[in-house]
N, C-alpha and C positions, 0 to 999 in steps of 0.2 A: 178690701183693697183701700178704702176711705180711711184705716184705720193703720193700715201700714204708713199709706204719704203721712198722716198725721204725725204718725212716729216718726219719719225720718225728717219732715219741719222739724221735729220738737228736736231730734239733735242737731239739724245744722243751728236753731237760736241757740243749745245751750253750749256749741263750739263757738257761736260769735260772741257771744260774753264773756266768754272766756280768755282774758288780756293773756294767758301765758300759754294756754292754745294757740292762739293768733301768732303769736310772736316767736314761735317756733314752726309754724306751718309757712310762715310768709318772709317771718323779717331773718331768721338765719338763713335759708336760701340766697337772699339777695346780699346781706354781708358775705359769706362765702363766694360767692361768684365777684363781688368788687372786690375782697383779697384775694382773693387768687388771678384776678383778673390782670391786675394791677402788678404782682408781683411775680408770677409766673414771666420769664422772661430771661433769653438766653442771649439779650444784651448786654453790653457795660459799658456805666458810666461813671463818670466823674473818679478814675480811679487815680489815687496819687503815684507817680512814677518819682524819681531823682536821676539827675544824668553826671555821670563822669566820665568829663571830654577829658582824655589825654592828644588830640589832635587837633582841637581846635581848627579846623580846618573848612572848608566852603561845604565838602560833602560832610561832615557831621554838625555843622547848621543845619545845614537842607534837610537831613532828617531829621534834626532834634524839631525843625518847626512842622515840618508836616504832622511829627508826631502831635506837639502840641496843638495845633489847627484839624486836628482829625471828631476832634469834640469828644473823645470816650477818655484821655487823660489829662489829668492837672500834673504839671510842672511843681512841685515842692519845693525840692531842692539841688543846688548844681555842688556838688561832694568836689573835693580837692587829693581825695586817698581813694586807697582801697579798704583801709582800716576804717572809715567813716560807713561802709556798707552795712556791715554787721550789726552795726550801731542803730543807723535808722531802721534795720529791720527789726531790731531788739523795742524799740521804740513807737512801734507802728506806725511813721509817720508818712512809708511809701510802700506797697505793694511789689513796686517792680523796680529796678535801679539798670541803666543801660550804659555800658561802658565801651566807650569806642578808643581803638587802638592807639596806639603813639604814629604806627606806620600806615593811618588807610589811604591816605592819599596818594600815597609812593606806590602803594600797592596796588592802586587799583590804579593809576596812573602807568605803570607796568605791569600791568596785564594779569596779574595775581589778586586772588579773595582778599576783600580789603573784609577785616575781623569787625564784627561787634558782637559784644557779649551781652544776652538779655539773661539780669538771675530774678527771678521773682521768689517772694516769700508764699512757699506750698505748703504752708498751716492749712489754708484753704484751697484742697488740689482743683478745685471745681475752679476757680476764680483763676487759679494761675494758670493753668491750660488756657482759658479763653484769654486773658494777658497775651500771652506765648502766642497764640493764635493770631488777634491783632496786632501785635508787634511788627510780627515776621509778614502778615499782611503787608501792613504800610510799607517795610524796607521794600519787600518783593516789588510793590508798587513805584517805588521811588526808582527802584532799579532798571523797571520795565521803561520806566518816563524816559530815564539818563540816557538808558542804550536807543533810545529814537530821535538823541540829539547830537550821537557821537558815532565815529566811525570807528571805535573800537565796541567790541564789546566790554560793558563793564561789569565786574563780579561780586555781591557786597555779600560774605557767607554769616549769618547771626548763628553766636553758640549760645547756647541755651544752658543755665545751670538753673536747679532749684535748692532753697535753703530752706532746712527744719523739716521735710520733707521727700528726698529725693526720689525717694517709689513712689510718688504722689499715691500713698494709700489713703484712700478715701476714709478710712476706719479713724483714722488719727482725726477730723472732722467730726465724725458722728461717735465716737465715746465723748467727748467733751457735750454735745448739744445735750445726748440721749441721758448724761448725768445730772446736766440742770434742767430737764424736762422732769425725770423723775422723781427728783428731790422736791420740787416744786408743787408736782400735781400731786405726789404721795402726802408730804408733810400737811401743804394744806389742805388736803382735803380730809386727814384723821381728824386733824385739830378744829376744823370746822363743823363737821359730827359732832366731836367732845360734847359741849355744853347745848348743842341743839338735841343732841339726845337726854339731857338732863333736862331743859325744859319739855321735850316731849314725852318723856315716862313719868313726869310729876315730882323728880328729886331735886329739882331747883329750887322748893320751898328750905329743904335740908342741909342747904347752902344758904341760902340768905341770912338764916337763923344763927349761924357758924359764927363764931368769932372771929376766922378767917377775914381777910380783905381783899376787896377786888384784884389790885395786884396777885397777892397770894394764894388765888384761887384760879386764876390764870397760869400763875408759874406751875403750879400745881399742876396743871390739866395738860403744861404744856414739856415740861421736865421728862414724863417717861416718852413722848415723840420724841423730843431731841436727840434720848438716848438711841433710838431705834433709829432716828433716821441718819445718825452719824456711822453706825454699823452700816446701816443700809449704804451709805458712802464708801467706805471701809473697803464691801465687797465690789461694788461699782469698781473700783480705780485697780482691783486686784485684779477684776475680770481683766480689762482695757490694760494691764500690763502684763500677765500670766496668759491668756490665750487670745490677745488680740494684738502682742508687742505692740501694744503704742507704749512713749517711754515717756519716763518722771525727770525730765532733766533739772528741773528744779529742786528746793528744799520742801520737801514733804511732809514737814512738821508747817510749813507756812501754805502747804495748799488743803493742808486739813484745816488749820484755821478756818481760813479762808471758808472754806465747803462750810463748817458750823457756821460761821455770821451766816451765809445764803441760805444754813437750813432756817437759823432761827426768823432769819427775816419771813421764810416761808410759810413758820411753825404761829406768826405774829399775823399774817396775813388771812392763813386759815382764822385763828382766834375772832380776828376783827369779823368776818363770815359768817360766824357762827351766834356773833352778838346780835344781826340784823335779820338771823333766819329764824322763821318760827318751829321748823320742822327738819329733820334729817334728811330728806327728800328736796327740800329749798335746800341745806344747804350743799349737798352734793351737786344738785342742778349749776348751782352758782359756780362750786367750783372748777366743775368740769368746763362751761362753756363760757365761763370769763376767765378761765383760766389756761385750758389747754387749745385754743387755737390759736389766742393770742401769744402765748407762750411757742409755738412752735410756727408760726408764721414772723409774729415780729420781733422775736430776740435774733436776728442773725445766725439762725443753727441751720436752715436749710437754704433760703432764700439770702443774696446779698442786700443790706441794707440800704447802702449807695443806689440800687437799680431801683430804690420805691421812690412812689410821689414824696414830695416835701411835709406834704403832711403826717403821712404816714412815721415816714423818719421820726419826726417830733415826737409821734406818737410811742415811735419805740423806744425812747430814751426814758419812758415810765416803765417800761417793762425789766423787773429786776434780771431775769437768766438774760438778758443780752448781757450785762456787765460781767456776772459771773462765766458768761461764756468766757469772754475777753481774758478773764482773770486767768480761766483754768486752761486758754492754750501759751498765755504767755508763759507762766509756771510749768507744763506738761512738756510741750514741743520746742522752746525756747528759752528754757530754764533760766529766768529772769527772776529780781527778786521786788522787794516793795518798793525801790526805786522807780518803776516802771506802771507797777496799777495801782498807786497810791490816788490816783484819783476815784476811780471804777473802786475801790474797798471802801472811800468815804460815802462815795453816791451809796450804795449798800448798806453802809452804817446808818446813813440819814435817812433812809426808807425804813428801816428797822425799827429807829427810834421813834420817825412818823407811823408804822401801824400800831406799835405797841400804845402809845398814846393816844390814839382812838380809840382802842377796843378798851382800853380802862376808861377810857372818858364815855363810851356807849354802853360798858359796863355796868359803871356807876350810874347813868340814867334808867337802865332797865331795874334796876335794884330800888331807885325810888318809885 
């Protein structure tokens, strides 16, 4: 019995010495439960709305301020057309656009449904229901106010349209997440093996002796993924338009681009991984768990980005597939072209160009 307790002393010291025991037993639990904690959440905030008053009138004040005094949306921008709608949707610059009639005061002054129109952009059917929801909240509410101050009853009916989406199929949502999830976690994590398996079978000596150079020994390692994970792409988007109709409304010579920078930044991200890992076993670990909960908690593929802490936010704006998400619903569901993600394609380039220059510069140190 003295000899069993000893043994089970002897494993719990060689678990506490163990820094990557510990921190798998204690510290992913409690990160998990603060990200999710945090961002699980079927509120919404800060969402950008734009209003076009065609009435101008006391009752679409009253609501346009309740709206914005409700604290879940920011006021953007007040549109002068109908042709300006399309636009900021194309642009991302407002989630939901609300249009109130020429006639709602006549109408509901005479006893008829005074109109307002809510369209929300249902790229994201998740976000635009709950929009829809709160919207028609607030009128309701504003309505129930009016008619307990007037001896008519008053009627304010909201029509509802969605654009880029009108089935709110959720599937148009998750093929775009579910392609730069697996671009990301596939690419880097082969390329991060690559050369962790070279120094762990002992043929990194075979390389260093090479005439080859760090670059080109890189490119090397990294050229046949590329090739695989652009096929790998290839079938992704054929799936998500042959059995899952979501549509390519854009140019698809500009969203395969596209996809290659995200693979290669992927393909540079593994590389650099694989420079700092001793083992195929480190580098897989790495990839996996700095790779894929961050990747599907903070790129904006299931969770809205607006509803996290400020910290968080900040924090997601290092994470490449939130940009690439961006890219590929504005090209896919709103067939926009570089006019539009010419910012999100440079952020992409610049991270590119920042891993690639690491891993040749950790490279090179490992080599001396």
């Amino acid at each position: 019995m003295n000899r069993f307790i000893g043994f089970i002393k002897k494993e719990f010291f060689h678990i506490l010495r163990d820094k990557r025991s510990m921190l798998i037993l204690f510290g992913m639990p409690i990160v998990q439960l603060l990200l999710f904690g945090f961002m699980i959440t079927t509120e919404l905030r800060n969402v950008n709305i734009a209003i076009l008053d065609h009435a101008k009138d006391n009752y679409s004040l009253e609501i346009t301020n309740k709206i914005t005094s409700s604290g879940y949306f920011n006021l953007t921008e007040n549109l002068q057309s109908e042709k300006e709608i399309e636009e900021i949707f194309r642009a991302g610059k407002a989630n939901a656009v609300i249009v109130f009639d020429r006639s709602l005061e006549r109408d509901v002054v005479n006893g008829f449904p005074g109109k307002i129109q809510l369209i929300t952009d249902a790229s994201d059917p998740n976000v635009a229901n709950l929009v829809v929801k709160y919207l028609e909240g607030i009128v309701q509410n504003y309505q129930i106010t009016l008619n307990r101050t007037t001896l008519n009853t008053v009627g304010i009916k909201p029509e509802m349209r969605m654009v880029f989406n009108p089935a709110l199929e959720s599937v148009y949502m998750y093929v775009p997440g579910i392609m730069a999830t697996i671009l990301m976690l596939v690419s880097a994590m082969m390329t991060s093996i690559s050369i962790a398996r070279e120094k762990e079978l002992g043929t990194m000596e075979i390389l260093l002796v090479s005439p080859l150079r760090p670059v080109q020994i890189i490119l090397g390692k990294v050229t046949p993924y590329l090739v695989l994970s652009v096929i790998n792409a290839i079938v992704i988007i054929s799936m998500g338009y042959f059995v899952f109709h979501v549509p390519v409304l854009g140019s698809l010579v500009f969203l395969m681009v596209e996809s290659i920078l995200f693979i290669l930044l992927a393909l540079s991200l593994g590389i650099l991984i694989s420079t700092v890992a001793d083992s195929q076993q480190v580098a897989m670990m790495i990839s996996m768990f700095a790779l894929m909960l961050p990747t599907i908690l903070l790129s904006g593929f299931i969770f809205p980005i607006r509803n996290m802490p400020l910290p968080l936010q900040v924090l997601s704006n290092i994470m490449p597939p939130k940009w690439y998400i961006v890219i590929l619903k504005n090209i896919m569901l709103k067939g926009v072209g570089v006019a539009y993600v010419w910012k999100e394609t440079l952020i992409l380039i610049g991270m590119t160009l920042a891993f690639i220059g690491l891993s040749v510069r950790k490279f090179k140190i490992r080599l001396e």
